[in-house]
DOFI-979155 format. One record per residue (C-alpha): residue number from 1; residue in one letter; y, z, x. Coordinates in steps of 0.25 Angstrom, whole numbers, padded with zeros to 4 digits. Layout:
<pts>
pt i NUM, aa A, v Y, w Z, u X
...
</pts>
This chain:
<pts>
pt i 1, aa X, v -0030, w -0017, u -0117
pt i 2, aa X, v -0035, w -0013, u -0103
pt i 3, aa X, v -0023, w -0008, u -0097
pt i 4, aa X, v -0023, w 0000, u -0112
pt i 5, aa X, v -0036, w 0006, u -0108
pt i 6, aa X, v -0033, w 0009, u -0093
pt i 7, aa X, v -0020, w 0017, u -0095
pt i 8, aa X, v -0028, w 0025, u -0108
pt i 9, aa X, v -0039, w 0029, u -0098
pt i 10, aa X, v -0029, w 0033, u -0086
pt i 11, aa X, v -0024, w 0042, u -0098
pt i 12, aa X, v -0037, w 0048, u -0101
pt i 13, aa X, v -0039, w 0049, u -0086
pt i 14, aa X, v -0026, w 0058, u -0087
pt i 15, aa X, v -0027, w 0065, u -0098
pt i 16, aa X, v -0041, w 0071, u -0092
pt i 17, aa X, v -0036, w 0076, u -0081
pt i 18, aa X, v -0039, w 0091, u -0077
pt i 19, aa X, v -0023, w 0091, u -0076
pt i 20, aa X, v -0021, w 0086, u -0090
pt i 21, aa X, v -0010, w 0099, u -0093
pt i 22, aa X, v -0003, w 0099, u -0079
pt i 23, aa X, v 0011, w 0094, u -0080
pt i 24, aa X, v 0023, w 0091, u -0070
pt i 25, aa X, v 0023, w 0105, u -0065
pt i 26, aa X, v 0037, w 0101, u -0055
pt i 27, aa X, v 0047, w 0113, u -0055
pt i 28, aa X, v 0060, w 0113, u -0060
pt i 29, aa X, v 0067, w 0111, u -0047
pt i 30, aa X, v 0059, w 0101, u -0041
pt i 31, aa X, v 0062, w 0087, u -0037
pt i 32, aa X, v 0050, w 0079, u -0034
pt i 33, aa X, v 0049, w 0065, u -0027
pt i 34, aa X, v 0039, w 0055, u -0028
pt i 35, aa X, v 0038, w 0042, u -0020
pt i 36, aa X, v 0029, w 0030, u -0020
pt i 37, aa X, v 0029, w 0016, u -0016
pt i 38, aa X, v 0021, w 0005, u -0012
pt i 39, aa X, v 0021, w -0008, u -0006
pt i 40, aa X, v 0011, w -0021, u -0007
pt i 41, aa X, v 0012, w -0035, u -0001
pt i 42, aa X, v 0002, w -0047, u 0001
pt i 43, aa X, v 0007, w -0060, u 0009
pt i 44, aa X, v -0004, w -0073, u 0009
pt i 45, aa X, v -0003, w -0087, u 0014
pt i 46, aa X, v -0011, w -0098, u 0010
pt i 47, aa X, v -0013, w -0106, u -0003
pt i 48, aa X, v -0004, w -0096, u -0009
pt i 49, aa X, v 0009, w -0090, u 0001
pt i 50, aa X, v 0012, w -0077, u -0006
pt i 51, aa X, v 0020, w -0064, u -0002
pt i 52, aa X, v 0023, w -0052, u -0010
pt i 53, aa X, v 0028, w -0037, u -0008
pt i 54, aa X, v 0027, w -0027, u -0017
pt i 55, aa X, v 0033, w -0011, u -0016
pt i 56, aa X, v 0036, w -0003, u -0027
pt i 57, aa X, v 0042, w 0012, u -0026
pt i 58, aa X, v 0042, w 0024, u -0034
pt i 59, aa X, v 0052, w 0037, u -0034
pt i 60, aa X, v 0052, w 0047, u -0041
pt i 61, aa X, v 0061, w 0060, u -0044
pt i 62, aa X, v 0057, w 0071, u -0052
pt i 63, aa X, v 0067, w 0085, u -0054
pt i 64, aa X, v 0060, w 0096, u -0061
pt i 65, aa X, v 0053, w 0098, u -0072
pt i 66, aa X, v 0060, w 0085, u -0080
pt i 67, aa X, v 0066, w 0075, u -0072
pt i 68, aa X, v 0059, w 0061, u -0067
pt i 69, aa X, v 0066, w 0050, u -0060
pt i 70, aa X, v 0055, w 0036, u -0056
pt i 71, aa X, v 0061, w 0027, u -0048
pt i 72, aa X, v 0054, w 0016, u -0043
pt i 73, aa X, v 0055, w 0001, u -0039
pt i 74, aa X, v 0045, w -0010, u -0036
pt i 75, aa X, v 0048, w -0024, u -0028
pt i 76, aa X, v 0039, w -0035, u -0027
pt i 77, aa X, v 0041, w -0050, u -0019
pt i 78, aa X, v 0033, w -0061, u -0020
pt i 79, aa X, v 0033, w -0075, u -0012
pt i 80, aa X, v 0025, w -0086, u -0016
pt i 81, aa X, v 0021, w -0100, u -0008
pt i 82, aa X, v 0036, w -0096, u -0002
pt i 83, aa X, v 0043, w -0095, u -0017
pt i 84, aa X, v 0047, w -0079, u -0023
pt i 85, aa X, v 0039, w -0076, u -0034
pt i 86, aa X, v 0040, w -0061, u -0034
pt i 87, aa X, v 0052, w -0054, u -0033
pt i 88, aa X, v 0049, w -0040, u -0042
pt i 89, aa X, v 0060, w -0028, u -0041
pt i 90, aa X, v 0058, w -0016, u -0052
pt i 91, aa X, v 0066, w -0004, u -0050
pt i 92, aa X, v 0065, w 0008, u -0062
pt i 93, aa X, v 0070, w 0021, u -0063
pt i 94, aa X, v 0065, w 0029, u -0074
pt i 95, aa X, v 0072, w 0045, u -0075
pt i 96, aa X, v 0065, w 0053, u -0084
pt i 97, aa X, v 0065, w 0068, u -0090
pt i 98, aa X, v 0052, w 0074, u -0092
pt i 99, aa X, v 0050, w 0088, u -0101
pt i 100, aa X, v 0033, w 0088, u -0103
pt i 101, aa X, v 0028, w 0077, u -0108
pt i 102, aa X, v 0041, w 0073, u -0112
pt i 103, aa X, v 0049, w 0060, u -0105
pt i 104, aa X, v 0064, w 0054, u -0105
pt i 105, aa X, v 0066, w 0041, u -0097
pt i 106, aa X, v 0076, w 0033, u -0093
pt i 107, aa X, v 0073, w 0020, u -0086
pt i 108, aa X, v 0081, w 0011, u -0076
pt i 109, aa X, v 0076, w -0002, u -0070
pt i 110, aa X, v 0079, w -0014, u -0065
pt i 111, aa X, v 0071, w -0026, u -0061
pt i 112, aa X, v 0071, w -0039, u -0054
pt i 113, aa X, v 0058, w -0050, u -0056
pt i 114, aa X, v 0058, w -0063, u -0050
pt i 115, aa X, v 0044, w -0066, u -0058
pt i 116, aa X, v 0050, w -0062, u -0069
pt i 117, aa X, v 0063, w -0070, u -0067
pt i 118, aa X, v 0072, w -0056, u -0070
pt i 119, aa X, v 0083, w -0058, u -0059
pt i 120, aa X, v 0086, w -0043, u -0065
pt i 121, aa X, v 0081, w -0031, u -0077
pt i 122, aa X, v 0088, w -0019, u -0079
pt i 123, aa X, v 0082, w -0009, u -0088
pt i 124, aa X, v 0088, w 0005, u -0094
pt i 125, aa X, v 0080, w 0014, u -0103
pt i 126, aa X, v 0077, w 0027, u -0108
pt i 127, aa X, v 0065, w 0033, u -0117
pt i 128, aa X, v 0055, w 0044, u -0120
pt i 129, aa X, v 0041, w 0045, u -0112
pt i 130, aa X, v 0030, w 0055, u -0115
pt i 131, aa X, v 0020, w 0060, u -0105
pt i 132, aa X, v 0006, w 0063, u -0109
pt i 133, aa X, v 0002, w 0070, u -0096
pt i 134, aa X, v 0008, w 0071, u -0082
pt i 135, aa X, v 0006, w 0080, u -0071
pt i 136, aa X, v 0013, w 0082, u -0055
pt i 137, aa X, v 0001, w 0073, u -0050
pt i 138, aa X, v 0009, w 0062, u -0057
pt i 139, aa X, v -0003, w 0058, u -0067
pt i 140, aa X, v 0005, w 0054, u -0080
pt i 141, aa X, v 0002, w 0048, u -0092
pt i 142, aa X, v 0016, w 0045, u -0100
pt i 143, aa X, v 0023, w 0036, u -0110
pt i 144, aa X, v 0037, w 0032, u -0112
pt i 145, aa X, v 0044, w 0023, u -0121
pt i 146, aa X, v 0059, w 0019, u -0117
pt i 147, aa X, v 0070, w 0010, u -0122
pt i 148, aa X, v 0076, w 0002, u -0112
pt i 149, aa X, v 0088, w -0007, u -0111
pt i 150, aa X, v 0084, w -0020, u -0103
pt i 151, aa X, v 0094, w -0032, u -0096
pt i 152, aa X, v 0084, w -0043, u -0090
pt i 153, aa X, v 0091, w -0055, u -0081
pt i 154, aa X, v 0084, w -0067, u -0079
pt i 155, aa X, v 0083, w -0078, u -0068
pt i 156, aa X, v 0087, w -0089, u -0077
pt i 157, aa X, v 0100, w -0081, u -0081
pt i 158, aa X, v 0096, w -0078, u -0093
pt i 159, aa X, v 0096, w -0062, u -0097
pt i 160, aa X, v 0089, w -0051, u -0107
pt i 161, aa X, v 0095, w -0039, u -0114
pt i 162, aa X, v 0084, w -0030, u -0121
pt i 163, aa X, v 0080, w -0017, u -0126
pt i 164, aa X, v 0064, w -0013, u -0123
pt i 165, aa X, v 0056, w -0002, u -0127
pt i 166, aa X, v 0048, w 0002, u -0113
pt i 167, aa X, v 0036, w 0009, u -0116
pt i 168, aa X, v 0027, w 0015, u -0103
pt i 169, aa X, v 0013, w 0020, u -0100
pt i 170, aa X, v 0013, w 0027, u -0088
pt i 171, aa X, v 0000, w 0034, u -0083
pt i 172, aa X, v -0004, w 0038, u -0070
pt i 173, aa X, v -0016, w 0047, u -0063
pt i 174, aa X, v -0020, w 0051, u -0050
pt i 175, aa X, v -0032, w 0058, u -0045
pt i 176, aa X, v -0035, w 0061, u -0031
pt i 177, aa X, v -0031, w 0048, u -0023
pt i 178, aa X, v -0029, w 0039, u -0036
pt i 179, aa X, v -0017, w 0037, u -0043
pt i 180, aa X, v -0016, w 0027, u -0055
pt i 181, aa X, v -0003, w 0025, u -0062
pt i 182, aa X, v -0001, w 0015, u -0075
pt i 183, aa X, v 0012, w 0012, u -0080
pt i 184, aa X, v 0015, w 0003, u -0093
pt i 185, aa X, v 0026, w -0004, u -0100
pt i 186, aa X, v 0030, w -0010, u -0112
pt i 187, aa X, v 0042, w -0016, u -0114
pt i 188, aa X, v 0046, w -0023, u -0128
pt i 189, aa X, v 0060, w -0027, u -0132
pt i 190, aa X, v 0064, w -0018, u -0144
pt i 191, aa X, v 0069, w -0032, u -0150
pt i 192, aa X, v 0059, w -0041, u -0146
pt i 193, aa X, v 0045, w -0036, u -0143
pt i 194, aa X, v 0039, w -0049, u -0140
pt i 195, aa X, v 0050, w -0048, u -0127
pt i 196, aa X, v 0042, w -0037, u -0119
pt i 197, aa X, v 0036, w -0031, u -0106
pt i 198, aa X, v 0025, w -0025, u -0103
pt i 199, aa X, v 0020, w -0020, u -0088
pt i 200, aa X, v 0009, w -0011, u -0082
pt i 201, aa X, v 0010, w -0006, u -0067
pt i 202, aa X, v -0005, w 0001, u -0064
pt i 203, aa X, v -0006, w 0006, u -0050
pt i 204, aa X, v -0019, w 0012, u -0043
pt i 205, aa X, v -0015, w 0021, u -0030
pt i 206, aa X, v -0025, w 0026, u -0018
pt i 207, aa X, v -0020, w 0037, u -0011
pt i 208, aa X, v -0021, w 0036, u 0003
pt i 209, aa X, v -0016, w 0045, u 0015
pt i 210, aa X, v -0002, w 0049, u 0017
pt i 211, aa X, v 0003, w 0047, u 0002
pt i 212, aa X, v 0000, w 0032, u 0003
pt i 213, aa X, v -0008, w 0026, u -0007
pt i 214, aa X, v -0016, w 0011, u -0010
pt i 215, aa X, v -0009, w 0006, u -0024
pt i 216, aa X, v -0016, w -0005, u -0033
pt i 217, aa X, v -0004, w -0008, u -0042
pt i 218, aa X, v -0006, w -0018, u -0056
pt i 219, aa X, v 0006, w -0022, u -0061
pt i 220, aa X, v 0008, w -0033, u -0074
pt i 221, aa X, v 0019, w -0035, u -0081
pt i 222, aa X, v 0023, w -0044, u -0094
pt i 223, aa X, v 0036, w -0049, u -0098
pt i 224, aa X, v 0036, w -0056, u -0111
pt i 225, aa X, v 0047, w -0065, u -0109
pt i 226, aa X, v 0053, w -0071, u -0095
pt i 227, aa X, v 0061, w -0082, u -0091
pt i 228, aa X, v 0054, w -0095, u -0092
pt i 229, aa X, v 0046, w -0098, u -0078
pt i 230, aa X, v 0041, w -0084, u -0077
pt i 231, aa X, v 0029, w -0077, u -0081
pt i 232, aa X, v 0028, w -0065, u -0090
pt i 233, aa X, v 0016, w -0058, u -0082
pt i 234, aa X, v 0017, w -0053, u -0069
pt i 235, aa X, v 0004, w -0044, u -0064
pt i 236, aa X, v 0004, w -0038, u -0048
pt i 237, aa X, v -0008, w -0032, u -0043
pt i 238, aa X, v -0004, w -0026, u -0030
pt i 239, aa X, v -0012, w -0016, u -0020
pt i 240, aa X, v -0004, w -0008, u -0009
pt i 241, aa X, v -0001, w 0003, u -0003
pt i 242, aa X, v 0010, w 0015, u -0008
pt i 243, aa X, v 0015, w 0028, u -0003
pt i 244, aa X, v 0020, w 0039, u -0011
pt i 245, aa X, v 0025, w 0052, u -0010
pt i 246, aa X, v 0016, w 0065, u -0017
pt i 247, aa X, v 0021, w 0074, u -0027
</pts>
């Protein structure tokens, strides 16, 4: 219910701004890129021995008036009293045609989890997606609602085949040297809705000098069934520091 009541109020926020009716403005011939990434680490000895990087990266292509193409990827390695605990890969790349409000996706991914026990996930998808507002400044607020085809390989050898429906929230809003950006997912097997996913990545940015920025990043995720040994909740709160490009 709270994270329900936070994104409604970042779209309130939104949908009162004084550039409510300004739209992607880009020109037909323009290509425009847009980079960020971001890196965190903590190492402590003592009661508890514990290591762990995080960096994640996001690139992205747009052509014109109608054509999107996110990239982007996330790593994360943990060590623990000497024993791997955290060993996180997520690579997505999500097309898209866009005519007003109007979204097309397609969506590509792969990921490895050693929390998890996933020695491999490979996802293909495709689905409509509806923006209720968007501007160049990158404040969005925007659905989608995907089908995708999903193959998940486990560490005791065993192996899934599913069809989901991914539904996504996305909102994100800036003003002067804050950015805030919420993203959302819901993942059910169209067969078997008790075998589910849900995840939630918010990030907090403070701009500083030189396009670099001071990132508080909460990310949870809940997978309703794992291999035996391995735990359906994982949360990371992380703090560090990002660079990105401009638009």
């Amino acid at each position: 219910m709270r994270l329900l009541y936070f994104l409604l109020c970042c779209f309130l926020v939104v949908g009162a701004a004084p550039a409510l009716h300004a739209q992607n403005q880009q020109q037909r011939d323009t290509t425009l890129i847009v980079y960020s990434g971001q890196l965190t680490g903590a190492y402590s000895r003592g009661g508890v021995s514990r290591a762990l990087l995080s960096t994640s990266h996001s690139l992205t292509f747009t052509r014109g008036q109608h054509y999107g193409l996110p990239l982007s990827g996330s790593f994360i390695y943990g060590k623990q009293d000497g024993f791997l605990k955290e060993r996180e890969l997520l690579l997505n790349a999500t097309p898209y045609y866009y005519k007003g409000r109007f979204r097309a996706y397609a969506l590509g991914g792969f990921e490895i989890s050693n929390l998890r026990g996933i020695t491999s996930r490979v996802q293909l998808g495709a689905g409509p997606g509806w923006a209720f507002y968007s501007d160049t400044l990158g404040r969005e607020v925007s659905v989608s609602n995907l089908l995708i085809r999903e193959k998940t390989n486990f560490r005791d050898g065993t192996s899934r085949l599913t069809t989901r429906n991914s539904a996504r929230l996305k909102v994100s809003y800036s003003r002067s040297v804050v950015t805030l950006s919420s993203i959302t997912f819901y993942q059910p097997s169209v067969l078997d809705f008790g075998d589910y996913r849900f995840s939630n990545l918010t990030t907090l940015a403070l701009k500083l000098p030189r396009k670099f920025s001071v990132n508080f990043s909460y990310n949870y995720t809940h997978e309703s069934r794992v291999i035996e040994g391995r735990f359906p909740d994982n949360t990371n709160v992380t703090v560090g520091v990002a660079y990105s490009t401009t638009r």
